[in-house]
N, C-alpha and C positions, 0 to 999 in steps of 0.2 A: 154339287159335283156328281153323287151317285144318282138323281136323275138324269143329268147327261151321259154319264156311263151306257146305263138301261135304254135312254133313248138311241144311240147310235148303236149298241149291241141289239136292238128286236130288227133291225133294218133288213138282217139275213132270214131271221122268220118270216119276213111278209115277202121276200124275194120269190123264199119258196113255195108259198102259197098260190103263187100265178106262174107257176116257173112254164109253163108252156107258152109264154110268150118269149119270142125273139129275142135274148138277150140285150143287141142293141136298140130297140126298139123300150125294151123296156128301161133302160139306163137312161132312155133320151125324157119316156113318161117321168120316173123317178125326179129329175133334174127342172122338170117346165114350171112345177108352182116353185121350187125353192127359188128359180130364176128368177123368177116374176116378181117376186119378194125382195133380195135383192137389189136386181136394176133398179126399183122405181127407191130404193131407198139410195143407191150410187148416183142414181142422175142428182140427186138433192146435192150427195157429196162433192158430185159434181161441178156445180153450180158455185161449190166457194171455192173452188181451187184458185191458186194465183196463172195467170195468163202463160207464164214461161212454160209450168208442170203442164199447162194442155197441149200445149205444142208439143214436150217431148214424150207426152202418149202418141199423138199422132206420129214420133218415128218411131218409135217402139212398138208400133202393130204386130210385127214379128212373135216379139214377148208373149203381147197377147194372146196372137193365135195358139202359137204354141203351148200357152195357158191352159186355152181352153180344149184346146184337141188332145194332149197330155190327158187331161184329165175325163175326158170324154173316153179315150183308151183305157184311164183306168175301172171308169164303171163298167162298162163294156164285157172287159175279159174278166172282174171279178163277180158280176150278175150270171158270164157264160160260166164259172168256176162254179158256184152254186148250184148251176144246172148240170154239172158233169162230175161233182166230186160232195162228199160229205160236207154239210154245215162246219163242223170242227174244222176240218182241213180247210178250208177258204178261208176262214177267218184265221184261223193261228199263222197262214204262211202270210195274209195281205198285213199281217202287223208285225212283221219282220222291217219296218222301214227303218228302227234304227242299227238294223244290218247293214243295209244295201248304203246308208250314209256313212257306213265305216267306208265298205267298200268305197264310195265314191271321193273320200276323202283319202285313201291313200294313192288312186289315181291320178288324183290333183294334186299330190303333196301338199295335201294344209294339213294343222297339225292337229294332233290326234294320241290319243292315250294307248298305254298297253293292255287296260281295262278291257277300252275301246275292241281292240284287236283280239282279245281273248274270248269279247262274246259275241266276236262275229263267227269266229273259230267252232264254238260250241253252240252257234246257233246252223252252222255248216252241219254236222254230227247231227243235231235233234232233227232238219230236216231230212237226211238218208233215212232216218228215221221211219219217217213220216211216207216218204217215196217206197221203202221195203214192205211197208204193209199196204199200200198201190200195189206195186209191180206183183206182189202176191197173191193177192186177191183175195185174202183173208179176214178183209172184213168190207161190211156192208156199203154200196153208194160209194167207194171210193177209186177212181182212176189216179194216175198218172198225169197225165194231159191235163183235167182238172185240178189238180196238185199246179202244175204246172202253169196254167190262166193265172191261178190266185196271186202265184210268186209276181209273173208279168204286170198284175195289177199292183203290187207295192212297186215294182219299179217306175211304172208309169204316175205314180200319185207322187213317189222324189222328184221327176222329173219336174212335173210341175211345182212342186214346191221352190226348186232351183231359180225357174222361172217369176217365181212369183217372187221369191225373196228380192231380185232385181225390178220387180215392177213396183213392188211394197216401200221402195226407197223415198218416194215420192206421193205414192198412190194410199187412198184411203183404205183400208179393210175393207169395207163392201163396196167402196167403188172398183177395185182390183177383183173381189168375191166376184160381183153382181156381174161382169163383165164376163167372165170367165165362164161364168154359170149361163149365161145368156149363147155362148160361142157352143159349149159344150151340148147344150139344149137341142141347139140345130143343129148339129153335126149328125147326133143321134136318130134326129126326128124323121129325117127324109125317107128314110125306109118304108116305113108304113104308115104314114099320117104323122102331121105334127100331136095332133090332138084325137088319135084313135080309141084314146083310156076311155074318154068322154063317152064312146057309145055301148059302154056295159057299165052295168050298176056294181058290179062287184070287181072290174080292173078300179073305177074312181074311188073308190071308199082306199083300196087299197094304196093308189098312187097318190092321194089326197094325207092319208097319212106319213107316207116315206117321207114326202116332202115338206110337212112340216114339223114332225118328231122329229125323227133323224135327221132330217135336212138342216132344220133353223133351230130348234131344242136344242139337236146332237150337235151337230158341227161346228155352228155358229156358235153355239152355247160358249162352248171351247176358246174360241177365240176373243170371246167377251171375259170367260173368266180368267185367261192371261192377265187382264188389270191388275187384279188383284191378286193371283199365284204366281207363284215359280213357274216356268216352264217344265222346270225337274218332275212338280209333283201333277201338273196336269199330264205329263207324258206317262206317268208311272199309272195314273188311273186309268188312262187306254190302254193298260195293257193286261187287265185285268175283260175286255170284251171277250175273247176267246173263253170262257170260260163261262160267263153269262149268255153269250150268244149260243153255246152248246146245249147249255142246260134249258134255256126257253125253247130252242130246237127239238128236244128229247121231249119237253113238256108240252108243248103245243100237237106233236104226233107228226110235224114234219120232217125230221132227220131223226134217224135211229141212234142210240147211247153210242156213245166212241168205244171204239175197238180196244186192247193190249197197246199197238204200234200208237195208237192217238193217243194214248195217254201215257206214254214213256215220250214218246216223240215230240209232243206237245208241252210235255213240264219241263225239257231238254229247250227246248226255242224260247218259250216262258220266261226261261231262268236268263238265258242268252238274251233275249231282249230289252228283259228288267236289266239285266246288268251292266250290258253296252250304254242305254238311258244313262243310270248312274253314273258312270262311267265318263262320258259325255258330259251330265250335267255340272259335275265337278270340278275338272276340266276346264268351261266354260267361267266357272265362278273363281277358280286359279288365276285364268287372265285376263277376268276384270279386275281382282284386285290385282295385279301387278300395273295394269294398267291406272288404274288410281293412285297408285305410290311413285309413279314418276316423278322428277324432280319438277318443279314448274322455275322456269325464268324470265322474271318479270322486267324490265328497265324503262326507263325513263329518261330520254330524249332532254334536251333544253327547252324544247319548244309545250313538253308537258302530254306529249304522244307516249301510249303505252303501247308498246312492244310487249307480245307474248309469244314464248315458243314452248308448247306442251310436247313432250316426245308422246307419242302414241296415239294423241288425241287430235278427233278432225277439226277444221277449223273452225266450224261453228260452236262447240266446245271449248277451243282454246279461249275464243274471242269473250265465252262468257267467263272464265275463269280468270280472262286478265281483267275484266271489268269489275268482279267480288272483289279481287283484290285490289285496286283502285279506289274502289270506294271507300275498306278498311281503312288503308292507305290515307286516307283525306280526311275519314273520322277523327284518327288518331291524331293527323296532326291541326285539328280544328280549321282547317280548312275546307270551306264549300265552293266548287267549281262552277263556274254560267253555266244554268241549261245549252246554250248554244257550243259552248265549250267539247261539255261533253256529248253531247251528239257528234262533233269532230272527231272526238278521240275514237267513239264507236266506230263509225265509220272506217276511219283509217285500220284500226284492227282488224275492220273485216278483210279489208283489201288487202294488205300486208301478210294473214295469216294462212 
């Protein structure tokens, strides 16, 4: 886990190091090998889907798009953010996203904690924070405007998330990633070359890197170690980059130590960020088990159809929960049903629930 940390936190160092390239230009270099990587592993994914799920990518292009242009904005304005405000400052406001999902969660009325709502609150405070020693000019490399990109870029990366969560219902992890990555790629590219990294020795080493530490290490890393973690505790170690990204920053000689305002302003967002996470992840674990404690009601027909009705749970769920208990069910009472039998019953369950 703390190599994937370290891999997505150095991503802001090596921004800086070429920061005279075009923001989107560079967001589009950063993005071609992780693509590439990727697609040719989605087209695989591809390949086993069942016939119905391709069809309904092809009308969910939409989603898609917006996948990948979402997120093509959010490299975009957080690579420009890097070029117009402090290291610190980009990275502590673009990992405010689980602010902006408070936010976007009481817009929607789903529901949501007071947790929730208190470290959006004091994550509101740490950035004025943050903006008063901008607007001031009190300390080194920091704007407003760049303050201002980074926040833009956490809303653009929810966005896509939004999006993805709806494509992810169906879609493989990297075949949803690889696509995304592929759209975002060219969106960026047109500017100045698809592949202009290519003719300096020192932009390749660099975009060679992004894209596969950060890119596939760091990102993908993440969503491979979901398997096996909590979401709670992978979210809670991303929020520990601002603080590694600073320090490799200062260490490296490309972004100067943070200012007074960064670091009251920054442990103020920190604290809000971890919190609202928490907050969140609890929450979350609250209503799965209520969700689990439902009553289940199982019946059985003359004809030896089992009827299941789970409150809460979707039907593909329900169906396996009426057939554990069918099975018990038959254990007990030393009875074995025909294979043929029970493939009727499956079936029907599915239909029915």
């Amino acid at each position: 886990m703390e190599r994937r940390v370290c891999s997505v936190s150095s991503a802001g160092v090596a921004f800086k190091y070429i920061a005279e390239v075009p923001a989107l230009t560079l967001a589009a270099w950063r993005l071609q090998l992780t693509s590439g990587i990727l697609v040719a592993a989605a087209a695989v994914q591809w390949r086993g889907m069942p016939a119905a799920d391709k069809a309904r990518t092809f009308k969910d292009w939409r989603y898609s798009l917006f996948s990948g242009v979402t997120l093509a904005l959010h490299f975009a304005t957080w690579v420009w953010s890097l070029q117009h405000t402090s290291l610190a400052h980009a990275v502590l406001l673009v990992s405010t996203t689980p602010v902006i999902l408070v936010a976007y969660s009481l817009i929607m009325r789903q529901p949501i904690s007071g947790g929730e709502v208190a470290g959006a609150v004091l994550a509101v405070a740490g950035c004025a924070v943050l903006a008063s020693g901008a607007v001031s000019a009190k300390e080194t490399g920091v704007t407003l405007l760049g303050d201002l990109a980074a926040f833009a870029a956490a809303v653009a990366v929810v966005a896509h998330w939004q999006a993805g969560k709806h494509l992810r219902t169906y879609h493989g992890l990297l075949d949803h990633n690889g696509w995304a990555a592929e759209a975002r790629s060219m969106v960026g590219g047109n500017c100045h070359g698809m592949f202009g990294w290519t003719a300096c020795q020192r932009y390749a080493a660099v975009v060679v890197y992004l894209g596969a530490v950060p890119g596939v290490v760091g990102h993908q890393g993440f969503n491979t170690v979901l398997r096996y973690m909590s979401p709670l505790m992978v979210s809670l170690a991303v929020q520990f980059e601002p603080v590694i990204a600073s320090f490799l920053g200062w260490a490296t000689g490309v972004s100067p130590a943070p200012g007074l305002y960064t670091y009251i302003g920054g442990t103020i967002v920190m604290a809000a960020t971890i919190g609202a996470t928490v907050a969140a992840g609890l929450r979350q674990q609250k209503e799965e088990r209520l969700v689990k404690s439902k009553s289940m009601r199982i019946a059985v027909d003359e004809e030896g159809v089992f009827e299941a009705g789970v409150d809460g749970l979707g039907a593909g769920d329900a169906a396996a929960a009426a057939a554990a208990a069918a099975a018990a069910a038959a254990a007990q009472a030393g009875a074995r049903a025909p294979v043929g039998r029970l493939a009727t019953n499956k079936a029907a369950m599915t239909s029915r629930s």
